[in-house]
N, C-alpha and C positions, 0 to 999 in steps of 0.2 A: 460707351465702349472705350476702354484703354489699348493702345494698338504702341505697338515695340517692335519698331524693324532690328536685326542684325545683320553685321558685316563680316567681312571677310578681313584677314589683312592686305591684300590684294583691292579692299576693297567691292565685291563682287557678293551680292543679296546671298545669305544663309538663310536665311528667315525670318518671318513676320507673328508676333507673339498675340493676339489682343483677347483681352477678357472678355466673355462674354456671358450672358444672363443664364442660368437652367433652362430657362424657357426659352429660348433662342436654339435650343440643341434640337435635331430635328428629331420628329418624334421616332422614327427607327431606330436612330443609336440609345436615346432611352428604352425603347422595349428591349433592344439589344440584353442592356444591362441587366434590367427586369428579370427577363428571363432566363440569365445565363446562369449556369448552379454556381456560381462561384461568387458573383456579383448581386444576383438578387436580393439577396438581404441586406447587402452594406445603404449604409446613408452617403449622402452627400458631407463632405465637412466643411464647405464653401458653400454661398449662393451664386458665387459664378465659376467657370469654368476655364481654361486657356484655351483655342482655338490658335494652332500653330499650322501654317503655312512653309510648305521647304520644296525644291526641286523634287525630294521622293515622292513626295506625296501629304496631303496634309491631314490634318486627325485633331481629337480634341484630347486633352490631360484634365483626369479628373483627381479632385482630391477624395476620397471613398473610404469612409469608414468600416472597414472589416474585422468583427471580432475584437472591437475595439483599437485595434491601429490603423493609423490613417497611412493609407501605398495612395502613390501616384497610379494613376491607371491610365494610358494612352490605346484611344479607340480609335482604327483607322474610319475616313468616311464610308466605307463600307462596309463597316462592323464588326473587323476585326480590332481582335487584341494584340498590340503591337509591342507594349510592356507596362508590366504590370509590377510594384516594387515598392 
């Protein structure tokens, strides 16, 4: 796992970035995607994922091949879509 904290200029934790495996992603937020009409047919375009950490709340960034273009996909842990792009 590659782990990437960020700061503030203050100094003060923004957030913690680190890669993590596909298979590491709990299986909910996969079925999530699976099942969702908009996501279920994209591929992955990575074998790992970002798992970011922030005071809001923290969520995973997929990279998801849709229709042939690769968007960022950020799924909160409880299976929302927080942005999609």
């Amino acid at each position: 796992m590659l782990e990437n904290m960020n700061h503030g200029l203050t100094g003060q934790w923004m957030r913690t970035k680190s890669e993590i495996f596909i298979s590491e992603i709990p299986q909910q937020i996969k079925d999530y995607l699976a099942n969702d009409s908009t996501f279920g047919n994209a591929s992955y375009a990575d074998n790992d994922v970002d798992y970011i950490e922030t005071q809001e709340g923290n969520f995973y960034r997929f990279d998801l091949i849709i229709n042939g273009v690769v968007k960022k996909v950020d799924v909160s842990e409880n299976g929302k879509v927080t942005n999609a792009n």
